[in-house]
C-alpha positions as CSV (number, residue, x, y, z in Angstrom):
1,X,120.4,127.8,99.5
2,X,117.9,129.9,101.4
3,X,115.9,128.1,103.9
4,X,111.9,129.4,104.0
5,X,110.0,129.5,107.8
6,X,106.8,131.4,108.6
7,X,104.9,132.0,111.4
8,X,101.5,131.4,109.3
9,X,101.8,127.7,109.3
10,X,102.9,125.1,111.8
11,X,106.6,125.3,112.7
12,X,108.7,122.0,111.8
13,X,108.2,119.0,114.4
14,X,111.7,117.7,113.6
15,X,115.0,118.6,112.6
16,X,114.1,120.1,109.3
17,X,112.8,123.3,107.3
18,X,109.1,124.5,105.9
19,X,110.8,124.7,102.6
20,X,114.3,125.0,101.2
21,X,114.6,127.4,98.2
22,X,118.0,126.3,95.9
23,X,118.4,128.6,92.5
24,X,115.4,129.0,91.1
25,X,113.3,126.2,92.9
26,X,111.6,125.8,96.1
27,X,110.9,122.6,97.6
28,X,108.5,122.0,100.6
29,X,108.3,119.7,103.0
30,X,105.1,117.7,103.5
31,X,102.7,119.5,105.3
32,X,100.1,117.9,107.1
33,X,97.0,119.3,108.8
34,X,98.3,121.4,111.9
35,X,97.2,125.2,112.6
36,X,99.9,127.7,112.6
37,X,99.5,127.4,116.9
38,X,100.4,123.3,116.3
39,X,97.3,121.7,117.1
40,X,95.6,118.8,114.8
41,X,92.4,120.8,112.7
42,X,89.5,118.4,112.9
43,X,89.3,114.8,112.8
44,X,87.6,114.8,108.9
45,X,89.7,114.6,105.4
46,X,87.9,118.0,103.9
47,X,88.8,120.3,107.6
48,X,92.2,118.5,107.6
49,X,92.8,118.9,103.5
50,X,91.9,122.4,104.0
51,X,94.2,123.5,106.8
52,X,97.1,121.6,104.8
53,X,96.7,123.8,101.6
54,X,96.2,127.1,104.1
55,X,99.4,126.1,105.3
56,X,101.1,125.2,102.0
57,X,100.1,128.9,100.9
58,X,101.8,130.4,103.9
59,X,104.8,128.8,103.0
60,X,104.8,129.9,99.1
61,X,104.2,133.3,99.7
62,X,106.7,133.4,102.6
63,X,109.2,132.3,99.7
64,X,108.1,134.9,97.2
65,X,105.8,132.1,95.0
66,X,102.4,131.4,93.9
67,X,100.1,128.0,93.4
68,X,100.5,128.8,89.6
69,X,104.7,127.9,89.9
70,X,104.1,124.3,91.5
71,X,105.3,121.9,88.9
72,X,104.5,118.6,91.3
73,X,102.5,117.9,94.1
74,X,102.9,114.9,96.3
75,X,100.1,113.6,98.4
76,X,99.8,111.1,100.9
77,X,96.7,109.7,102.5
78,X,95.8,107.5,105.0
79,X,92.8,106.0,103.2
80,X,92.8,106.2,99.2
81,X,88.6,106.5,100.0
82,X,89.0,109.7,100.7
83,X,90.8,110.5,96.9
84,X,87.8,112.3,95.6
85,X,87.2,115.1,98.3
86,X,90.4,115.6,98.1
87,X,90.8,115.5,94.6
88,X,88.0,118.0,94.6
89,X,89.6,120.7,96.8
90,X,92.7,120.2,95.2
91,X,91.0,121.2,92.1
92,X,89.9,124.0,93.9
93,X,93.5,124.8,95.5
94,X,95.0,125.1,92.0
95,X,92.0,126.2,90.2
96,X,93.2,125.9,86.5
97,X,96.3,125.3,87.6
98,X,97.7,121.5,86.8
99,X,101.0,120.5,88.2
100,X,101.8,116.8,87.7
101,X,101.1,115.1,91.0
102,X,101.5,111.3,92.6
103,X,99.1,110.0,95.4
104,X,99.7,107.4,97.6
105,X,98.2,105.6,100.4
106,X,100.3,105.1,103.3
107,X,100.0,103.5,106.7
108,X,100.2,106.4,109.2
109,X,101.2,110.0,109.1
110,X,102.6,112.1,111.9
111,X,100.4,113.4,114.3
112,X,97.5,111.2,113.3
113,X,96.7,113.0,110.2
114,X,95.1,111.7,107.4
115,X,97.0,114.0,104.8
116,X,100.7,115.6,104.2
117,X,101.1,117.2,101.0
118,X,104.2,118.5,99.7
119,X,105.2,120.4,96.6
120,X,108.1,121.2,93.9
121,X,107.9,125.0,92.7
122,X,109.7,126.7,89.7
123,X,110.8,130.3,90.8
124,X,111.5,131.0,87.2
């Protein structure tokens, strides 16, 4: 077990690792919408959506990986209203890429962010 940190994005705000890589599979933990220096990036779902994938490709590449080796995404929101921007840059985020993904709307999120996302990659 190897565990994954990186200057690039925000550093934990708990007792736990940007990602964990175990054999041939990396999982990270939810990242929500904090610049590398820790500070909340903007108060809208398409500035905070953006800074969350920024810092979800900091982490892969600090592990060796790319977007095209996520197998399943895992995104939370705040407000499902927001499902198609996000769906939109997520399209955009993974390009033709298509991991299997779940979305679900839940009450709060750390730091008063509207989005965490967190992902399952094959290293294979």
């Amino acid at each position: 077990m190897e565990f994954i940190a990186t200057d690039k994005a925000p550093a934990a705000i708990g007792p736990y690792a940007q990602a964990v890589k175990v054999g041939d599979w990396l999982y990270t933990s939810g990242q929500i919408p904090l610049t590398p220096e820790g500070e909340l990036a903007g108060d809208d779902i398409e500035t905070q959506t953006k800074q969350v994938f920024k810092n979800l490709k900091a982490v892969l590449e600090a592990a060796g990986a790319r977007t095209d080796q996520v197998v399943k995404a895992t995104v939370f929101l705040t407000d499902l209203n927001h499902f198609s921007r996000v769906n939109e840059l997520y399209a955009e985020f993974f390009q033709s890429h298509t991991p299997a993904r779940s979305c679900v709307q839940v009450a709060a999120l750390p730091k008063g962010a509207q989005i965490e996302i967190e992902l399952v990659v094959s290293l294979a």
